[in-house]
C-alpha positions in Angstrom: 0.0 0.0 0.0 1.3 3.3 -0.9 2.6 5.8 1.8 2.5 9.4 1.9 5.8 9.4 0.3 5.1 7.4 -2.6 1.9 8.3 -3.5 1.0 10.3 -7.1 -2.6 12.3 -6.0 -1.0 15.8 -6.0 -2.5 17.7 -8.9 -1.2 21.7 -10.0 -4.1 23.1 -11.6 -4.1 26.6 -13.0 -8.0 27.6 -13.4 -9.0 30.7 -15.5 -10.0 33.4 -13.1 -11.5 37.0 -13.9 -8.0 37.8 -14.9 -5.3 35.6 -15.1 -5.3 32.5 -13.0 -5.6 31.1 -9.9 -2.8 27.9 -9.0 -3.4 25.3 -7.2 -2.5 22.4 -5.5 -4.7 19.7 -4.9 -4.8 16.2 -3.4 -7.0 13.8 -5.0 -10.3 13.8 -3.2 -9.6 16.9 -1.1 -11.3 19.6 -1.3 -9.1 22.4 0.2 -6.3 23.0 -2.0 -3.2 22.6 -0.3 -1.5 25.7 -1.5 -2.5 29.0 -3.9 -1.4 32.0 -5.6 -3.0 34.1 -7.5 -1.5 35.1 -11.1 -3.5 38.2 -12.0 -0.4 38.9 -14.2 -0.8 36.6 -17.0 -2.5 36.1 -20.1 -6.5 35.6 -19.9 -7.6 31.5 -20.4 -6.9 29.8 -22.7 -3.9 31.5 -23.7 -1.0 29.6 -21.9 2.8 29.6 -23.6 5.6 27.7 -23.3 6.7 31.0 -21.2 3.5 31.0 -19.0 4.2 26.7 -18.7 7.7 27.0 -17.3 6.4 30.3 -15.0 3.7 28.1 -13.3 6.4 25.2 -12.7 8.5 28.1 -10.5 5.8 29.0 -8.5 5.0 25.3 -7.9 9.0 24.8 -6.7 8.2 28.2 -4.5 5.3 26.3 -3.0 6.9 23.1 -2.4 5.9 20.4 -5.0 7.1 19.9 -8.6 5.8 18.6 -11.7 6.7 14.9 -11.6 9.5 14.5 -14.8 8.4 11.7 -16.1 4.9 13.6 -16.8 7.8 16.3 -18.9 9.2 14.4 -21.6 8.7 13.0 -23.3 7.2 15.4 -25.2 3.8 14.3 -26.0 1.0 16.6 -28.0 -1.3 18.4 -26.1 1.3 18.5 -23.5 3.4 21.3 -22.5 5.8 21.1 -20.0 3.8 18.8 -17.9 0.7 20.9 -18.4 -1.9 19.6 -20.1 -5.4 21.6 -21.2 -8.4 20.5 -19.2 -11.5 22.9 -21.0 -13.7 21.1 -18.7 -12.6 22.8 -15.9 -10.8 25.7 -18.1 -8.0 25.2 -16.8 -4.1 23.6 -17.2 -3.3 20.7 -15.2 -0.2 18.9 -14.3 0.5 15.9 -12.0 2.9 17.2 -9.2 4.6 15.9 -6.1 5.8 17.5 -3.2 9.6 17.2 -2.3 9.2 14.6 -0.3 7.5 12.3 -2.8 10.1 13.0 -4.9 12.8 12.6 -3.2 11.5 9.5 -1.9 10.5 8.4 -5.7 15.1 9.3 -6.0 14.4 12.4 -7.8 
């Protein structure tokens, strides 16, 4: 049975908001996000480039948690940089980890 350490239900998601968008971290299940920042500063949904990609994977690392590599390359299409387009919930997602899980994963 997974333990904390091992376990993959961490979930970034950066959800259009009136301006920019709000990220997220979320555990599978959870309701209460486990962290979020606002980014009023960048471009309106859907809009999200490569630039916007590797900004949301800083604030993740600034948060604690990381986009898990494996989910990063290879580079698959509809994929960008680990984020992938959810229009469902307008919003990018990417699977994530916190440093614990991947340090325990030998990351």
């Amino acid at each position: 049975m997974p333990d904390e350490h091992t376990r993959r239900d961490l979930t970034a998601v950066c959800r259009a908001a009136d301006t920019g968008y709000v990220l997220q971290v979320r555990r599978e299940g959870v309701e209460v996000p486990l962290a979020e920042k606002d980014l009023t500063h960048w471009p309106d949904y859907p809009a999200f480039p490569f630039d916007a990609a590797h900004a949301a994977g800083r604030e993740l690392i600034r948060l604690g948690y990381m986009i898990w590599p494996d989910t990063v390359l290879p580079v698959v299409p509809g994929v960008l940089a680990g984020w992938r387009h959810d229009p469902e919930q307008r919003a990018w997602v990417a699977q994530v980890g916190s440093f614990d899980q991947l340090r325990a994963a030998g990351i």
